[in-house]
C-alpha positions, 0 to 999 in steps of 0.5 A, spaced: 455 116 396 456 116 403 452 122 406 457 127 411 456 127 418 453 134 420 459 138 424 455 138 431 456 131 431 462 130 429 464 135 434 461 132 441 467 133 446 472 126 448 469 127 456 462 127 453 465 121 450 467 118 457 461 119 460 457 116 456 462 110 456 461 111 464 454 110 463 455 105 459 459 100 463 455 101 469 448 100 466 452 093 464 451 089 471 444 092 472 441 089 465 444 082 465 445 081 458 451 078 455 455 084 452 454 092 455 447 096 453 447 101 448 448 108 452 443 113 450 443 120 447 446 125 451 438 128 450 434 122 452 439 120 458 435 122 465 439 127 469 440 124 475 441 116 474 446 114 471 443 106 469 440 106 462 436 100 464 432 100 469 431 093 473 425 090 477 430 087 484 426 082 488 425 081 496 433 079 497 435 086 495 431 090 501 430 097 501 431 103 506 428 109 507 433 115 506 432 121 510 436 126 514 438 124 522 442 128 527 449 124 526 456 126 530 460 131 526 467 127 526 474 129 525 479 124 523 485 122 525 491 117 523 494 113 527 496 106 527 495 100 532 500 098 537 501 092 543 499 094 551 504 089 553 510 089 549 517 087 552 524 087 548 528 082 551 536 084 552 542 080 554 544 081 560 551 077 560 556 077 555 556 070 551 556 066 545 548 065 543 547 057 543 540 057 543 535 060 540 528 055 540 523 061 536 521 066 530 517 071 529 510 070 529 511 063 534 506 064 539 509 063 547 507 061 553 508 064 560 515 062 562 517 058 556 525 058 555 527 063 548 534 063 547 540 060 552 548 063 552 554 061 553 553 059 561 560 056 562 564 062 564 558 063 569 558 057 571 566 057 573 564 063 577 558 060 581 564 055 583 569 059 584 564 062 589 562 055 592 569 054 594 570 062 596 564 061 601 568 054 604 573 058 606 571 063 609 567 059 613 573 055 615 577 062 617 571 064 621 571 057 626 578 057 627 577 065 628 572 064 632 575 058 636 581 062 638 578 068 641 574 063 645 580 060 648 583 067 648 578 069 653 579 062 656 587 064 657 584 071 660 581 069 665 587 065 668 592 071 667 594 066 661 594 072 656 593 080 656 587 084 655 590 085 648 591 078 646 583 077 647 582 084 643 586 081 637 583 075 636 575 079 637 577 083 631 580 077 626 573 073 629 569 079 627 573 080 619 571 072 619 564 073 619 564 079 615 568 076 610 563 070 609 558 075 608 562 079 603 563 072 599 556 069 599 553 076 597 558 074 591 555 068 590 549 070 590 551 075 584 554 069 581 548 065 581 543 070 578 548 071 573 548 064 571 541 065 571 541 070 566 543 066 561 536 063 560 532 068 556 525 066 558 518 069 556 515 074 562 508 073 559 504 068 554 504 072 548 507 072 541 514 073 538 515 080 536 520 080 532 528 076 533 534 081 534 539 075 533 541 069 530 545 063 533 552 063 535 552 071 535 555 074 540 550 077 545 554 083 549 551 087 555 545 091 553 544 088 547 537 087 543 535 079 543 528 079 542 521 082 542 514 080 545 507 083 545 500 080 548 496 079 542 489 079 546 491 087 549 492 092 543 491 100 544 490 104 538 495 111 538 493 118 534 497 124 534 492 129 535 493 137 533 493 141 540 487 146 536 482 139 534 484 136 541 481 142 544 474 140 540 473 134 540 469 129 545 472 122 549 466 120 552 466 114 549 464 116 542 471 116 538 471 110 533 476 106 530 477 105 523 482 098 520 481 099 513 486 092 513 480 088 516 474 093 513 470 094 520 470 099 525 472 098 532 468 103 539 475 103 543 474 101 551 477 107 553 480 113 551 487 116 555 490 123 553 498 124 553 499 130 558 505 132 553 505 135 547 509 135 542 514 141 540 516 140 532 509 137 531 503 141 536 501 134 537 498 130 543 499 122 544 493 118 544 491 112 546 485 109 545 484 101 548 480 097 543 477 091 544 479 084 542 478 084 534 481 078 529 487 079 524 488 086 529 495 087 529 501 092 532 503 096 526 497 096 522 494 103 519 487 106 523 484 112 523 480 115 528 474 120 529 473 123 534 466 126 535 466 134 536 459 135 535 452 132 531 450 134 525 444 134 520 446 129 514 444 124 510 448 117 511 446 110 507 450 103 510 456 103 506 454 095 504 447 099 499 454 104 495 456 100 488 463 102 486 465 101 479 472 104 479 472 111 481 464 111 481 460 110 487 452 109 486 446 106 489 440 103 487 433 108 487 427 105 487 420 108 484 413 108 487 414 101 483 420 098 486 424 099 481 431 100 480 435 106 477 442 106 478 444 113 480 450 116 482 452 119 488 458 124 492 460 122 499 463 123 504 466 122 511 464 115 515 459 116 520 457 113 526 457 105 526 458 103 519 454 108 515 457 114 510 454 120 509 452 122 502 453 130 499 449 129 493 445 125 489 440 123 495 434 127 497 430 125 503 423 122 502 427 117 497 428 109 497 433 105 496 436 098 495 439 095 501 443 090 497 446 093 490 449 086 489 442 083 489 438 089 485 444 089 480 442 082 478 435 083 477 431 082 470 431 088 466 423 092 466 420 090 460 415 094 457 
């Protein structure tokens, strides 16, 4: 008969349970066995390390010395990335739209003709122009040529002083009705031109706000353009964290997208402050940075002063689902697994550590590495 479990045992908690299964599951990759290393006993399980092997890492793993240092204390903001130069292209004539060459994501070059509109109405109005000028310009010799003779006549008492008057007055109409017409002309021209979307600047295609054979109205909306190479960062700031915090060049930009962390070139405030949040703009011009694209999400620390902390490189953390740990390496250069609360980022790639690490300690530089070592063997 099979003897009953004593009722301690059969009591222990289901979250006991799960840490047991925690420890487990980490202790896997550290042994480098083929199935999970049984977990210990609540009682012969170390306080701290949270690896039930402990491994012997090689020279590809490296080793750090943790020790506290003086560290900007950060406050974090979010904010999302935007183009310097962006432009949105909009119809200035009325028209059918009969070319549209490009699509978002296309890159374009100074110049480059976009979109084209129905030009034949303002192509009637640059002849009806030409033609307006003709005239004019006929009316104005003969107006001229019959107020020179009219002074002619009047020198021989052929005609009155107000004949000669009559005539000066239709000369001058003349000229300013010519002038009058070409400025016309000169309006019809830039219409005409108007019809030929082209791009201010080298850059990409945004976003199109139409499509061919639309009807582009005054006003309306047709494309937008951005210069990839010229990008800002924009963080609404709260006006009490606004008065703490430093622009001296010590802010830092974090893409979580890319996975890196930008030092932007120069940091304006916005002298405006919002009404409904008591928010300040922002801006912070970043340098240029591959895949950085308007809309992405960042967040951004602004330094308010230095602290005393802990802070490891992010590249030493293990993460294994919500557990993050890092290799402890012993007088002998072996490595336990241990598990660690952290904190905010700091500085230049570094996170800061709440709990779990002393200074004095050592450890590993490369968990991937250490991760992969034989186990001890005694």
């Amino acid at each position: 008969m099979a003897s009953r479990l004593p009722r301690r045992t059969r009591g222990v908690p289901l979250a006991t349970a799960a840490v047991l299964a925690v420890a487990a599951a980490l202790a896997w990759p550290a042994s480098g066995q083929g199935a999970p290393a049984a977990p210990a006993s609540p009682s012969a399980a170390p306080a701290r390390p949270v690896g039930a092997v402990p491994v012997k890492p090689g020279p590809a793993a490296g080793a750090l010395d943790v020790a506290a240092r003086d560290l900007p204390q950060t406050v974090a903001v979010e904010g999302t990335i935007e183009a310097v130069r962006q432009t949105t292209l909009g119809a200035q004539v009325a028209g059918r739209i009969v070319e549209l060459g490009v699509k978002a994501g296309d890159a374009v070059r100074a110049g480059q003709v976009l979109a084209r509109i129905d030009a034949r109405t303002a192509d009637a109005a640059v002849a009806a122009s030409r033609s307006q000028i003709a005239e004019a310009e006929a009316n104005l010799a003969n107006a001229q040529r019959v107020h020179e003779r009219n002074r002619a006549l009047l020198a021989q008492k052929f005609v009155s002083q107000a004949a000669v008057d009559q005539s000066d007055a239709t000369y001058k109409a003349a000229q300013a009705q010519l002038a009058a017409v070409r400025a016309n002309a000169g309006s019809a021209s830039a219409a005409q031109s108007f019809t030929v979307i082209v791009a201010p600047y080298a850059g990409v295609v945004g976003a199109t706000h139409a499509e061919l054979g639309d009807m582009a109205t005054q006003g309306r909306p047709l494309l937008t353009v951005f210069d990839p190479h010229e990008l800002r960062a924009v963080a609404a700031v709260p006006q009490a964290t606004l008065a703490k915090v430093k622009l001296d060049g010590s802010a830092r930009v974090d893409v979580p997208a890319l996975g890196r962390t930008l030092t932007p070139v120069r940091a304006t405030v916005i002298p405006l402050a919002d009404s409904k949040s008591h928010t300040t703009r922002v801006r912070l011009d970043l340098p240029p940075a591959e895949g950085l694209l308007p809309g992405q999400f960042v967040r951004v620390r602004f330094a308010t002063g230095t602290a005393r902390m802990i802070a490891v490189p992010e590249t030493a953390l293990l993460r294994r689902g919500e557990v993050t740990a890092v290799y402890v390496l012993d007088s002998a250069d072996r490595a336990q697994l241990r598990q660690v609360r952290t904190g905010e980022r700091v500085g230049d790639g570094d996170v800061e550590i709440l709990a779990g690490l002393a200074g004095g300690e050592r450890i590993a530089a490369n968990p991937v590495a250490a991760g992969m070592a034989p186990p001890v063997t005694k």
